[in-house]
Each structure stands twice: as structure tokens, then as C-alpha cells.
LUMMIPA-265207 format. One line per 10 residues: number of its first residue (from 1); for each residue x, y, z of N, C-alpha, C. Coordinates in pm, whole numbers, padded with zeros to 5 digits. Layout:
// residues N
NUM	X/Y/Z/X/Y/Z/X/Y/Z; ...
//
This chain:
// residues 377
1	00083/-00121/00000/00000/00000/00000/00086/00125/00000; 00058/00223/-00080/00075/00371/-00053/-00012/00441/00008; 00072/00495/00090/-00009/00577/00207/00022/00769/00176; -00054/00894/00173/00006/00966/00214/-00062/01051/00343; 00062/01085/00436/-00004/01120/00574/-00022/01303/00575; -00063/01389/00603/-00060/01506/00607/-00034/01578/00778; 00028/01664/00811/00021/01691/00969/00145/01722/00972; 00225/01776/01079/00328/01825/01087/00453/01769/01166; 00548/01762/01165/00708/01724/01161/00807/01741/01282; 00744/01875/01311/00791/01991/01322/00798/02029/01510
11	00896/01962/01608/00938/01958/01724/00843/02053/01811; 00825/02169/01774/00720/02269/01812/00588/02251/01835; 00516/02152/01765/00381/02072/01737/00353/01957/01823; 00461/01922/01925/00468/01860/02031/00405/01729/01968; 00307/01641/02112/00244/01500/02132/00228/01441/01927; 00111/01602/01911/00086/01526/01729/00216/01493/01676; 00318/01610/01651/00407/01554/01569/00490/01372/01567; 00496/01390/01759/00550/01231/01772/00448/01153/01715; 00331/01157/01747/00247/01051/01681/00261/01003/01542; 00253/01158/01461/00231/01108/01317/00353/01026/01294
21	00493/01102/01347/00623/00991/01299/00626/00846/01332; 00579/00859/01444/00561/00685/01506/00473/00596/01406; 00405/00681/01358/00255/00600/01296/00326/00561/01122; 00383/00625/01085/00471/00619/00967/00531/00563/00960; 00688/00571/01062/00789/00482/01077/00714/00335/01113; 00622/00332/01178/00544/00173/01233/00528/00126/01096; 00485/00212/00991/00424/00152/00884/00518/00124/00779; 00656/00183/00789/00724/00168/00695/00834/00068/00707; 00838/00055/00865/00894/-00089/00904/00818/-00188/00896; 00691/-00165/00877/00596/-00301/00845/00592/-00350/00663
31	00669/-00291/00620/00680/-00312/00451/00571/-00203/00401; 00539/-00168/00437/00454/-00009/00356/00538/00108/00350; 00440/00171/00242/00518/00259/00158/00425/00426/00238; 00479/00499/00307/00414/00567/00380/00538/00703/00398; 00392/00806/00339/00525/00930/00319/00401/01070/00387; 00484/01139/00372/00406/01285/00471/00416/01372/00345; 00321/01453/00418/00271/01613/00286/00277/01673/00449; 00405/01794/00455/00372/01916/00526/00362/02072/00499; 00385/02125/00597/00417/02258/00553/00572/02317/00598; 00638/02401/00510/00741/02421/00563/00735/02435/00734
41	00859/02403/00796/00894/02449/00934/00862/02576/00932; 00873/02637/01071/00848/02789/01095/00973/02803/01191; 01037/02923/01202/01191/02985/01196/01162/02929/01353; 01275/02876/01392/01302/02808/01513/01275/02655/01528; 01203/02596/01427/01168/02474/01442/01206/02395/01368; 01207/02246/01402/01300/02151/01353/01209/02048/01346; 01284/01953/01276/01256/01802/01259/01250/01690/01370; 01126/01663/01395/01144/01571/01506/01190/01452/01478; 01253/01381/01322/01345/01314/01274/01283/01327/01106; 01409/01240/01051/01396/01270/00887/01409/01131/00830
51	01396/01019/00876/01405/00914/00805/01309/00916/00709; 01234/00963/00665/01116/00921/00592/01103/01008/00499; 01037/00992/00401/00974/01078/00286/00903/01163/00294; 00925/01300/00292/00859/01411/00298/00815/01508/00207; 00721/01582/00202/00689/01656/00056/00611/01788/00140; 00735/01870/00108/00729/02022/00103/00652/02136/00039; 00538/02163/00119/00428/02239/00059/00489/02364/00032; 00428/02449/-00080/00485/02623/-00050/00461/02656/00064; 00524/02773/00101/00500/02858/00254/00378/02886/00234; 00295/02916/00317/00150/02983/00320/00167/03094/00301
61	00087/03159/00197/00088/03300/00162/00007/03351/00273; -00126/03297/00317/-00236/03411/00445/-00184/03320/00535; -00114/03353/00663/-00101/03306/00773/-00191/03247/00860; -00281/03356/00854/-00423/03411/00951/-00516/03275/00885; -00523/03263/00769/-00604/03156/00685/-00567/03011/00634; -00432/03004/00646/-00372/02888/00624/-00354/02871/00474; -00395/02946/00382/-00363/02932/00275/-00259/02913/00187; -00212/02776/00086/-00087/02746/00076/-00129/02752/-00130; -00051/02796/-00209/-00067/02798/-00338/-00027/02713/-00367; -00092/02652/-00462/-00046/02523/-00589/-00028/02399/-00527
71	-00098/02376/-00405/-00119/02235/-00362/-00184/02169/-00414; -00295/02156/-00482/-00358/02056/-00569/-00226/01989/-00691; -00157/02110/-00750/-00071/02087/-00828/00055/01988/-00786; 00081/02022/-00698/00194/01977/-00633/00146/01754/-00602; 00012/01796/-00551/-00069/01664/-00547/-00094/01587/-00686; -00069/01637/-00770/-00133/01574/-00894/00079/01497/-00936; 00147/01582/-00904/00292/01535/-00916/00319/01418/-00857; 00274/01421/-00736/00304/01338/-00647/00239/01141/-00682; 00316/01069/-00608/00265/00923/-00656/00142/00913/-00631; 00053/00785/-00733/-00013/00784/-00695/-00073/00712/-00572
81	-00147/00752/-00444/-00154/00669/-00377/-00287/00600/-00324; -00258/00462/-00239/-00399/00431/-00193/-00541/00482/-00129; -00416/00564/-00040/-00488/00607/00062/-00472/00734/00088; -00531/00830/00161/-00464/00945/00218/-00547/00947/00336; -00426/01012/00473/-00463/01005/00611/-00376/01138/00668; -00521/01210/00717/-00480/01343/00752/-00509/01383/00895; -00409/01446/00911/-00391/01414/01096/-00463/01596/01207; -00535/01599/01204/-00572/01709/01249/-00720/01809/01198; -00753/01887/01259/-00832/01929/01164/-00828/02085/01136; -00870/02188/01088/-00874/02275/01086/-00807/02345/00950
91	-00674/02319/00922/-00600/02327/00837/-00597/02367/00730; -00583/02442/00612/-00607/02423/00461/-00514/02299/00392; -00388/02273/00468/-00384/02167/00429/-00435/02038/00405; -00506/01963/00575/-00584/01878/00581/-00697/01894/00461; -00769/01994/00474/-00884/02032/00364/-00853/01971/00256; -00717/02070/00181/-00708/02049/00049/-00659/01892/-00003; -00575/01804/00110/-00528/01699/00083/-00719/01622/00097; -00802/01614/00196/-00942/01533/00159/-00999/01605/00003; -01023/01709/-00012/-01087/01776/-00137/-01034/01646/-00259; -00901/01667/-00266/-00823/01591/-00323/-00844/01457/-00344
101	-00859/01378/-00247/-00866/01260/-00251/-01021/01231/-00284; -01122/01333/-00252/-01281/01269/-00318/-01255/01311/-00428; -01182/01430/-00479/-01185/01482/-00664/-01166/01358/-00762; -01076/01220/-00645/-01008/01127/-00752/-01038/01005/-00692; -01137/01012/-00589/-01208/00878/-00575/-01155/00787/-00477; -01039/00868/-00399/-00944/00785/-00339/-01039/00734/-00165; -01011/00662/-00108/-01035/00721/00026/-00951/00793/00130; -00993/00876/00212/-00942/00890/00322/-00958/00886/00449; -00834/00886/00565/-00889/00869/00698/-00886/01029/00780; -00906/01067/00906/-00892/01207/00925/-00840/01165/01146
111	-00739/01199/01165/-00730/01159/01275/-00798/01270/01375; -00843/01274/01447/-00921/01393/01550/-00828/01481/01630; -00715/01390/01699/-00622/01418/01754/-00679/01532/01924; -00798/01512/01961/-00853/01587/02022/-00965/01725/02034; -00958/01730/01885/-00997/01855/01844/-01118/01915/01860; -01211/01791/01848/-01377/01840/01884/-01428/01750/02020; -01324/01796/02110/-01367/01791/02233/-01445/01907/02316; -01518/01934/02387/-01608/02047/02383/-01508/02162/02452; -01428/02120/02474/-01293/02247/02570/-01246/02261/02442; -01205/02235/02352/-01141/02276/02235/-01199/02345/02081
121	-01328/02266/02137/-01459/02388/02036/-01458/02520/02116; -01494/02546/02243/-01494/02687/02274/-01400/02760/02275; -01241/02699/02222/-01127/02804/02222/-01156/02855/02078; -01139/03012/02058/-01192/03049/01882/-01314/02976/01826; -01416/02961/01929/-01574/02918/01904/-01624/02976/01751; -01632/03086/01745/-01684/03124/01636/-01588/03108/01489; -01479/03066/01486/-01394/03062/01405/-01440/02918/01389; -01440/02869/01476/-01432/02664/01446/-01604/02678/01355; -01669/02736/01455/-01817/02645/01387/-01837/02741/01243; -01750/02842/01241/-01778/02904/01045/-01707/02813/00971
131	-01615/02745/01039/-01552/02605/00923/-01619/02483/00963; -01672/02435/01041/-01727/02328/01047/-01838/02358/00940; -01911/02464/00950/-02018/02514/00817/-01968/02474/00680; -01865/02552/00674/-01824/02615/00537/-01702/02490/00487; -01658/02399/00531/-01602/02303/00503/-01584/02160/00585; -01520/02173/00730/-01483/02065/00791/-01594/01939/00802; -01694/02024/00835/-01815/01916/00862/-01845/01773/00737; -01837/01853/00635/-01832/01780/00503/-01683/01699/00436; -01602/01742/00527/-01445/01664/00547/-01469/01543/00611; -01488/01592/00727/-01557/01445/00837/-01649/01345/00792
141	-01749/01388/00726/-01834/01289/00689/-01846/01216/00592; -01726/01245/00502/-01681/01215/00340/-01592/01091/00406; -01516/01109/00481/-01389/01037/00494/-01458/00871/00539; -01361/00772/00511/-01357/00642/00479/-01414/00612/00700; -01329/00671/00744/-01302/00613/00883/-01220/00728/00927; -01261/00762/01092/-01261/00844/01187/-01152/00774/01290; -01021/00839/01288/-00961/00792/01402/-00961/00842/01525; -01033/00820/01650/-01042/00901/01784/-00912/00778/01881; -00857/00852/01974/-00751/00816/02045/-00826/00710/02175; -00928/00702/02180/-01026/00662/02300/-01183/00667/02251
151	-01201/00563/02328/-01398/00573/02334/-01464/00691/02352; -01396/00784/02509/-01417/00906/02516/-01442/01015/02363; -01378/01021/02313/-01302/01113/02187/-01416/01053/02065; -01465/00921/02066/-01571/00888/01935/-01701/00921/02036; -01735/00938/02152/-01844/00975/02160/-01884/01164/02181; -01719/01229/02209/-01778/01355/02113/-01821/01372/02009; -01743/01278/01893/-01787/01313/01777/-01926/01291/01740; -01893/01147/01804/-02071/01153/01795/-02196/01226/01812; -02147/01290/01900/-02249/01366/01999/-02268/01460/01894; -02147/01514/01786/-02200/01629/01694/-02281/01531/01567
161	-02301/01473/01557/-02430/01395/01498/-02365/01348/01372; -02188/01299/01408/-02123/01242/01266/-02187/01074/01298; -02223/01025/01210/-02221/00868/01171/-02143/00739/01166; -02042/00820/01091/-01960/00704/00967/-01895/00616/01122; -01757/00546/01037/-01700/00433/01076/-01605/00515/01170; -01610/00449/01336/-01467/00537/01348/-01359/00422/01421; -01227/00415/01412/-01141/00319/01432/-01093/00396/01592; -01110/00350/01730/-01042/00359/01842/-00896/00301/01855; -00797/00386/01804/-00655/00320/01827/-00594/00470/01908; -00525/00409/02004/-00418/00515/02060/-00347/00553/01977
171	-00240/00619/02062/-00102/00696/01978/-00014/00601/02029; 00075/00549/01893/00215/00476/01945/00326/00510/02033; 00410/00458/02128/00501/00475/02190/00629/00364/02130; 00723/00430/02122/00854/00355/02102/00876/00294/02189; 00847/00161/02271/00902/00130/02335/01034/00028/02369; 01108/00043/02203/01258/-00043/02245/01362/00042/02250; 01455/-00028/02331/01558/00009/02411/01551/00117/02531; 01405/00080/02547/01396/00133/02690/01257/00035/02819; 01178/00007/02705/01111/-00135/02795/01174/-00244/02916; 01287/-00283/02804/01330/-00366/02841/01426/-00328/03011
181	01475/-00173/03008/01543/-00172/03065/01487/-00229/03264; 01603/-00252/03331/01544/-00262/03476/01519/-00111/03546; 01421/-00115/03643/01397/00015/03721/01488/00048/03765; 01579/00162/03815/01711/00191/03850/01662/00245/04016; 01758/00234/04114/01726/00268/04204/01725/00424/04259; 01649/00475/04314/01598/00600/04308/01595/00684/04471; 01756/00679/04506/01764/00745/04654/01668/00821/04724; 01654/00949/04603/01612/01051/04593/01427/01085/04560; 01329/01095/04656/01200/01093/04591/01184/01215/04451; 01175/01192/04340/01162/01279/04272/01032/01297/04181
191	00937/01377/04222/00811/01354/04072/00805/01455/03984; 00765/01438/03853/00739/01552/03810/00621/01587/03697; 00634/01658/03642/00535/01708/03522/00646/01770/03398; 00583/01655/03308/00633/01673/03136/00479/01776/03073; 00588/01821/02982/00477/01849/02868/00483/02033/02825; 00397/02054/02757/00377/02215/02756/00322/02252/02853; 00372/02403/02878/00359/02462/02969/00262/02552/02924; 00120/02543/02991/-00023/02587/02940/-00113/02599/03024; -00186/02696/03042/-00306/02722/03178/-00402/02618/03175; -00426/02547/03069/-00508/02447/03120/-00464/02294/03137
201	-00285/02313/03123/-00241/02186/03224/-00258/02152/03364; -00261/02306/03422/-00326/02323/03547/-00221/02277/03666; -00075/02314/03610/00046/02263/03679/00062/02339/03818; -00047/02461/03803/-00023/02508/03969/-00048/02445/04046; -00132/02339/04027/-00239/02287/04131/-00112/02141/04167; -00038/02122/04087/00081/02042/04162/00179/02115/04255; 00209/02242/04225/00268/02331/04302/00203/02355/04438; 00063/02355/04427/00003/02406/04558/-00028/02242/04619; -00001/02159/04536/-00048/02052/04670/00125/01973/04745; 00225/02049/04650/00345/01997/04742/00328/02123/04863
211	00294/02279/04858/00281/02359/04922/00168/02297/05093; 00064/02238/05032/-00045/02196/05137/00002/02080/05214; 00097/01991/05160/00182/01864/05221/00369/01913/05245; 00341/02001/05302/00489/02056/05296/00564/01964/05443; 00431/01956/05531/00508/01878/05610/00504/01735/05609; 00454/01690/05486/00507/01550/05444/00562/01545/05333; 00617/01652/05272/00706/01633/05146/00828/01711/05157; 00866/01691/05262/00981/01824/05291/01134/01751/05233; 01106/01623/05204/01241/01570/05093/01201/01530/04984; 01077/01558/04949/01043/01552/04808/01091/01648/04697
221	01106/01661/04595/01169/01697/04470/01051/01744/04320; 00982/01818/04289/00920/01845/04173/01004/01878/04070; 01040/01849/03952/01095/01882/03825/00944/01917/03729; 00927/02016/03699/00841/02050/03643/00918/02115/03487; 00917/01983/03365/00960/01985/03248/00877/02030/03124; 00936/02112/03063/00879/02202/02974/00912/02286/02940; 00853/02373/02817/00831/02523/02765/00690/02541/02722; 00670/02690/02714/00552/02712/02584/00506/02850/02618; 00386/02872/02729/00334/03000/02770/00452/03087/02824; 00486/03173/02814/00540/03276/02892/00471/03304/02995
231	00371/03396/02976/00343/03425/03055/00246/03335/03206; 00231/03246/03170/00168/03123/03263/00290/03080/03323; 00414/03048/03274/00529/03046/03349/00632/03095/03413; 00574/03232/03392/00616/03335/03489/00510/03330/03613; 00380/03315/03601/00317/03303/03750/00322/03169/03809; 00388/03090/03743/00451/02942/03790/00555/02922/03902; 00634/03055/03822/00769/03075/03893/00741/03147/04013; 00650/03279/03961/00625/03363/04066/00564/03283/04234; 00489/03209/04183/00372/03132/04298/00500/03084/04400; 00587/02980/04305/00709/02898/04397/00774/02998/04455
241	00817/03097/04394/00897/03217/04485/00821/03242/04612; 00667/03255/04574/00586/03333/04691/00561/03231/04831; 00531/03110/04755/00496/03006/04851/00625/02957/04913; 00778/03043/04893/00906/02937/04908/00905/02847/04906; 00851/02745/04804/00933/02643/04766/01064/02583/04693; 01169/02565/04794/01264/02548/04777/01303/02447/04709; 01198/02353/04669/01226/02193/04595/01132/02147/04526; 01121/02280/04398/01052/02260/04309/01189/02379/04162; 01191/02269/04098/01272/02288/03994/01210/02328/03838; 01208/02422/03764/01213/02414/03631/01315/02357/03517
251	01282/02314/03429/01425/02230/03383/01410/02301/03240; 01317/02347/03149/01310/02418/03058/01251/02302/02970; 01250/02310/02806/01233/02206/02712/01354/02076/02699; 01336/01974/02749/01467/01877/02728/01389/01795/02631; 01502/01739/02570/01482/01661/02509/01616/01509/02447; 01589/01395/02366/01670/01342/02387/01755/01241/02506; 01868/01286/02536/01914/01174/02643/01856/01260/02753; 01867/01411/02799/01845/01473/02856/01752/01426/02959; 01609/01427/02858/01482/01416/02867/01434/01223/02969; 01558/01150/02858/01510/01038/02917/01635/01032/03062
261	01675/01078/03077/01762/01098/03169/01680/01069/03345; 01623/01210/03308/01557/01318/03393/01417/01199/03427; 01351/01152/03291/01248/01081/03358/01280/00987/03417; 01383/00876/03406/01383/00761/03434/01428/00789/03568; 01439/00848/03647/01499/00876/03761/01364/00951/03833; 01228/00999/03737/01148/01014/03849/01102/00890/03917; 01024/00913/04054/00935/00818/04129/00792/00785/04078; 00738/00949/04062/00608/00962/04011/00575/01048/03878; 00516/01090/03823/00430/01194/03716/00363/01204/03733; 00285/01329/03725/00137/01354/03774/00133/01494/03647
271	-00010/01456/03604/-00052/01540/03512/-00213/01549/03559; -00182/01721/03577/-00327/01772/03636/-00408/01854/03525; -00387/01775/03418/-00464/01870/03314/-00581/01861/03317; -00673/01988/03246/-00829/01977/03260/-00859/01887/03173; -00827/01872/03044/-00844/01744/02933/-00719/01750/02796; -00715/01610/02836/-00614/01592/02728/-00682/01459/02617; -00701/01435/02476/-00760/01354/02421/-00663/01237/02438; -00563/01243/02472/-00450/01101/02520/-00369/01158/02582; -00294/01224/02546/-00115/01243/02683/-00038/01136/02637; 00058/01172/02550/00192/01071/02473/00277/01083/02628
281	00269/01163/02714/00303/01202/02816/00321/01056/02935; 00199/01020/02922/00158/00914/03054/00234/00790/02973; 00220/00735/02848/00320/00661/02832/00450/00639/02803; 00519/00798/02816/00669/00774/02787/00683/00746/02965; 00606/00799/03050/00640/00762/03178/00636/00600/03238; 00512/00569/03154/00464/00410/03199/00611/00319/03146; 00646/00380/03021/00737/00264/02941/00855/00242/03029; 00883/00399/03120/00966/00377/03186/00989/00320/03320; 00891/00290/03302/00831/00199/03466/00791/00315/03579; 00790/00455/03533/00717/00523/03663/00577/00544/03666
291	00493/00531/03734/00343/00559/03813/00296/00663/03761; 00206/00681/03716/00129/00834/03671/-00008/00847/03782; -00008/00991/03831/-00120/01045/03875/-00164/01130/03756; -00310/01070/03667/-00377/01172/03580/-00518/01211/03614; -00542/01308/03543/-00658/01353/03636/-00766/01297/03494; -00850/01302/03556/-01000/01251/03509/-01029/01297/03360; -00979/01400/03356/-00999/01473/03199/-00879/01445/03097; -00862/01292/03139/-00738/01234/03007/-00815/01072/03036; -00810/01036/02877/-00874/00905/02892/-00769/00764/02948; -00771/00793/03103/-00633/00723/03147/-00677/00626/03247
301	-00822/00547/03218/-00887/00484/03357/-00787/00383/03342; -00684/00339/03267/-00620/00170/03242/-00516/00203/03342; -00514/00293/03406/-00396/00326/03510/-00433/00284/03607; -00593/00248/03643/-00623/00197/03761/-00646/00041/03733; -00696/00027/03612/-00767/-00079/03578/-00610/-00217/03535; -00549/-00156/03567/-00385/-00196/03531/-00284/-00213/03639; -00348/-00106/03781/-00233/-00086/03852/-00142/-00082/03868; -00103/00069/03748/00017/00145/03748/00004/00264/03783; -00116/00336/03851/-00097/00477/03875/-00255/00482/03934; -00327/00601/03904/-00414/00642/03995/-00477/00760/03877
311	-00589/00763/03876/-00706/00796/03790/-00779/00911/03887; -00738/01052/03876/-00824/01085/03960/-00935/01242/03905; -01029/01278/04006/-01041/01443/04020/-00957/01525/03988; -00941/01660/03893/-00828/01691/03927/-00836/01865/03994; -00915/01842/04108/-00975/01962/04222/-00812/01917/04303; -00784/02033/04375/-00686/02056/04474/-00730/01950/04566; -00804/01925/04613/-00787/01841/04771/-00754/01716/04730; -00840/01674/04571/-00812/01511/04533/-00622/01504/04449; -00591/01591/04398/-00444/01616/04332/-00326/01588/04503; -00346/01689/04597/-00266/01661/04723/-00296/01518/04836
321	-00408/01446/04808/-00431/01418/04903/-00373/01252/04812; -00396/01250/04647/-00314/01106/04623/-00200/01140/04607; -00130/01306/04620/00016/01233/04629/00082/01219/04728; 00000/01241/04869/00016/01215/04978/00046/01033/04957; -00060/00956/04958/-00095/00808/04891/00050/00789/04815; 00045/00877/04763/00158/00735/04634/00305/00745/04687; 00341/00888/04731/00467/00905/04814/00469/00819/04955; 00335/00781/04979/00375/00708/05096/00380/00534/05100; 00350/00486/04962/00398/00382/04934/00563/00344/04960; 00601/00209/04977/00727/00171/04940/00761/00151/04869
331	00927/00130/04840/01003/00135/04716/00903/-00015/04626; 00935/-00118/04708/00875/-00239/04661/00777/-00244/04567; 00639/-00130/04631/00548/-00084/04541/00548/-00013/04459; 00598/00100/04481/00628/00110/04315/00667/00040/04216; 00787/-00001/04277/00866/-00117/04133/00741/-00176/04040; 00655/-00212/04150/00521/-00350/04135/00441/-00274/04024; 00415/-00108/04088/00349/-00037/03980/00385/-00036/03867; 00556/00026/03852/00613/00053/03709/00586/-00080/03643; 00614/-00193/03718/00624/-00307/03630/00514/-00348/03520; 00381/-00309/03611/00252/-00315/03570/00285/-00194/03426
341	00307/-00053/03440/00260/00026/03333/00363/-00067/03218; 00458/-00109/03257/00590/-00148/03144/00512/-00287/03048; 00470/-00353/03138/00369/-00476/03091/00210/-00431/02981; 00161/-00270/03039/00063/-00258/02952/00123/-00171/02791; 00211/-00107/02821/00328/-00054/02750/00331/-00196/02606; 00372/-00292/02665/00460/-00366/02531/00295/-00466/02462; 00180/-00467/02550/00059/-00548/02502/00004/-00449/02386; -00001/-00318/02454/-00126/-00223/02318/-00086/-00059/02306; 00071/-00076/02304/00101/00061/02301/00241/00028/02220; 00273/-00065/02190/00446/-00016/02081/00349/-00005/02001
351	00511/00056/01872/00490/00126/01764/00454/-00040/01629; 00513/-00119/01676/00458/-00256/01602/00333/-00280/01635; 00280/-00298/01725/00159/-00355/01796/00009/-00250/01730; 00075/-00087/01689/-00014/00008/01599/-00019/-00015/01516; 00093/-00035/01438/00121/-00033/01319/00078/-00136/01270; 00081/-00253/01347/-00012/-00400/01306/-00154/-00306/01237; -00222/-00314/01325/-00370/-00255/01382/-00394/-00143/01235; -00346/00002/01228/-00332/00061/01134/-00305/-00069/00975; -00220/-00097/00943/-00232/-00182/00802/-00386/-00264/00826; -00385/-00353/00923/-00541/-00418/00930/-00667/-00271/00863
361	-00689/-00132/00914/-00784/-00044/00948/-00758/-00059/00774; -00650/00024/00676/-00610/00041/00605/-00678/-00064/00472; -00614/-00216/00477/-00713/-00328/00451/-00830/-00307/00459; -00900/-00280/00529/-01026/-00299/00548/-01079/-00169/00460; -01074/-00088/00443/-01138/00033/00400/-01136/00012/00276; -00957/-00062/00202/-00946/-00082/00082/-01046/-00209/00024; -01091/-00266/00142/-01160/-00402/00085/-01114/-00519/00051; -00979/-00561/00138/-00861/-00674/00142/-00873/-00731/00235; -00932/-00710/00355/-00971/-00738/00504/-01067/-00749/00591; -01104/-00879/00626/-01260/-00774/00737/-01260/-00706/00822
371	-01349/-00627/00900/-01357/-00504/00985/-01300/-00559/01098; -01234/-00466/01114/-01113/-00465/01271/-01236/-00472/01392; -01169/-00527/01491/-01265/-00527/01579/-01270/-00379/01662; -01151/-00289/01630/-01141/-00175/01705/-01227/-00055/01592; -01320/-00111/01544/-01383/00008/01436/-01510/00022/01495; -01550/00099/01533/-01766/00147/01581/-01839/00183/01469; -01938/00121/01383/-02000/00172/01298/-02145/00215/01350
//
């Protein structure tokens, strides 16, 4: 099969970008032929790797609009392919790559990636529902099959009164040459928070519950990892100054050995976001055998249902009062935990184990396969 994927590359674009590469590279180590349509980088940003085949849209002439010239053209150059699978929505790219593929009969898939979750319709409300009018809606409902990251995520869509087929597959995690490894021993209690730094990660509310347990966390350690808002991370900083907390660290954007450095040496992770449609987050932590505290608004119940972490509220009294709970476990138990996330890690989260799953979805749409059992019609 030829595949082409649309979505971005581009280190800056965070959780999506890893996904789409994982989902590619899965497919191109599986003997498929699987290449990307982006848009140039934007000045500061890079390649979150380059093994693969890429195809370089013009720069966007309207910023504000997304508008890119001579993409149909550029598409008609290009091979011909089976399929096309476009990762996001909103886009003129996404658009013009589906337009494309009904002009010539092809099918396509459209990944959600979170997008019409009802916290993410009311950011630029009136901007989303003049394109859901004026194009997206008729994107969505054209396309072959709907990829949502969780059950959660196909019953928004649903809820906006789409139909069609939708395939429930997570986002892949790499997990070799680090699965395998053993838990390392960990003197030092250390937890922290990955990810962008954004008001509705809601990372104060980890700040204020080491503040409310100060006299049971007084050798505890926060690394709070990241970049993004300025200004949200200046009242991040400000709060720890105000509250003196002396053992709460910023580490900036790491990445690389850095990154896996820093995690494999936490105890815990805790992500207090209001909603996340997955968190690539909770499983680079699981792979590494540490415990996640996530809060309720990430589709993360397998943390309980698994016993590797803790599923919770994510109100101040319920955020301080389990990491009271998990810090007061023993070493023993944890291990027991990580072991558990490392075990759900290698069953339904490598990048083989997707990439299986994806060629099956793929088959099936083309009419080579019967329906996956992970598809809702």
C-alpha cells in the first residue's frame, strides 16, 4: 500500500508531531510505503526526525487563513496513492489533501487528535463552527473512517451527529531500548510534570499541593519539564517564589538523552490537566516503569484498571491528598506499579503492535480485510 499522511514534523507541534512519525515509521517498518505532505517548518523549528519521505508544501501566503498555493498541483505530481490520512483538523492543508482525494475517488482517513472535544470547540468558538459550516463538517463525513484516540473522543464526535466508521486506536510509543530496561534505584524521591507549559495543564495545582503537604514532602523533589506559555510560566515561577518552595525545579524544554535521563529517575508523574484527548506524556512515563497520577480529563482509567498509577479528580484536595498516597507507598510498590505500566506498555502501546492494527484499518477500508474489531460503525 501507498499511504500519504498530512500533519506536521515539526518539534514545536509537540504529542501530534510524535504521533504522526511513530505511525509512519510503524508503517514503513511493516513493509509499507508511507510518506508525509507538510508545511514548511516555521523559523526556530526543527525536525522531530527525517528518516522518511517528505513533501514540502509552498510557505503559506495568508497566515491568519492557512492558505498554501499550488497544492492541488503539487498533489497531482506526487505518486499515486492508496490512501490518504490526515492528521488534524482545521487546516487548509488537511482540507485540500481530503478535497483531493474525493476529486479522484481515493479514500481517506482524518485523525481527531482531540480537536472536537467540547474544551477545544470553545477556544476560537466562532472561528471553528464558520468552518465546520463552510467546510470541515463535510471533510468528516466524506472520509472512509474516523480515528479518535479513546472511546471518550468517538463519543464527542458523535455527539455532533457524525455517523460514519470510526477506528479507536491510541497513539504509538517507542518502546525499544527502553522497555526492556530494569527500574534503576531511586535514593532521591523525585516527581514531576512533562509536557507544555499551558493554563489548562493546570500545573499550579501540583505546586500548591506539594505547598499543602509541605510537612510530608519536605524531601520531596518536583521537576516541572517544559516550555511554551510565557506568561503562565512566569506566575509558575512567581507562585514557587511566593509560597518558598525550595524543591521545586524548572528544567526548561529537554529533550533526547536529557529528557530520558531526567524521567527515568522520576518516582512519580502527575498530570493535572483539565483534558487531554491522550497524553503521549503518561506513556513515555509508563514505558519507563514510573506511576502516573492523571486527572479525570485524560482518557487514562487503564492506570487503575492496570495498577500502574491512579485515575483521579483533578480539584486541589483530590491532586494533594493522592500524592500524599503514592509518596507514601514503598520502594517495593512502586517497582510493582512501574512493572505493571511497562507490561501494559509492550501489550497495546508499541509502535509494532499500531502499526499491526493501522495496516489491518487500512485493509479494510481498501476491501482486502474484514472489519477490525477496534472500528464502531
Amino acid at each position: 500500500m501507498k499511504i500519504l499522511h498530512s500533519g506536521s514534523l515539526g518539534i514545536q507541534s509537540g504529542g501530534p508531531a510524535l504521533s504522526l512519525y511513530l505511525t509512519v515509521k510503524g508503517l514503513n517498518d511493516a513493509g509499507e510505503r508511507a510518506e508525509v505532505i507538510m508545511s514548511p517548518l516555521r523559523e526556530k523549528d526543527k525536525l522531530i526526525a527525517n528518516n522518511m519521505t517528505i513533501h514540502y508544501t509552498a510557505v503559506m501566503r495568508n497566515v491568519r487563513l492557512g492558505y498554501m498555493p499550488g497544492l492541488k498541483e503539487m498533489l497531482d505530481k506526487l505518486s499515486v496513492y492508496d490512501l490518504y490520512h490526515v492528521h488534524g483538523l482545521w487546516q487548509y492543508l488537511g482540507h485540500g489533501v481530503t478535497s483531493y482525494a474525493r476529486r479522484h475517488g481515493k479514500p481517506y482517513i482524518m485523525t481527531l487528535r482531540g480537536m472536537l472535544y467540547p474544551q477545544a470547540l470553545a477556544h476560537s468558538a466562532l472561528v471553528k463552527k464558520a468552518s465546520l459550516i463552510l467546510y470541515q463538517r463535510k471533510d468528516l463525513q466524506k472520509a472512509a473512517c474516523i480515528q479518535a484516540t479513546c472511546i471518550e473522543e468517538m463519543e464527542h464526535y458523535r455527539t455532533l451527529g457524525f455517523c460514519n466508521p470510526v477506528a479507536v486506536l491510541p497513539n504509538p510509543i517507542d518502546i525499544n531500548h527502553v522497555v526492556d530496561r530494569p527500574i534503576p534505584d531511586k535514593p532521591q524521591m523525585k516527581i514531576g510534570y512533562l509536557g507544555r507549559i499551558h493554563p489548562r495543564k493546570r500545573i499550579e495545582k501540583l505546586i500548591y499541593a506539594m505547598n499543602d503537604s509541605r510537612d510530608k514532602t519536605s524531601n520531596l523533589h518536583l521537576a516541572i519539564i517544559g516550555s511554551g506559555d510565557n506568561v503562565y510560566e512566569r506566575f509558575l515561577h512567581n507562585e514557587v517564589k511566593r509560597l518558598n518552595l525550595s524543591n521545586v525545579k524548572f528544567t526548561g524544554f529537554l529533550s533526547g538523552k536529557e529528557k530520558d535521563e531526567i524521567m527515568t529517575q522520576l518516582s512519580l508523574l502527575v498530570v493535572p490537566s483539565d483534558f487531554e484527548n491522550f497524553g503521549n506524556i503518561v506513556t513515555e512515563a509508563l514505558v519507563r516503569g514510573v506511576p502516573v497520577i492523571a486527572s479525570r480529563g485524560m482518557p487514562w482509567r487503564e492506570l487503575e484498571t492496570h495498577h500502574c498509577g491512579w485515575w483521579i479528580d483533578n480539584d486541589q484536595e483530590s491532586i494533594t491528598k493522592t500524592l500524599i498516597e503514592a509518596i507514601s507507598l514503598t520502594e517495593e510498590e512502586r517497582i510493582y506499579m512501574g512493572m505493571n505500566g511497562k507490561q501494559l506498555m509492550r501489550e497495546n502501546y508499541s509502535v509494532e503492535v499500531l502499526a499491526g492494527k493501522m495496516k489491518h484499518l487500512y485493509q479494510w477500508i481498501l476491501g482486502q480485510a474484514s472489519k477490525p474489531e477496534f472500528v464502531y460503525e
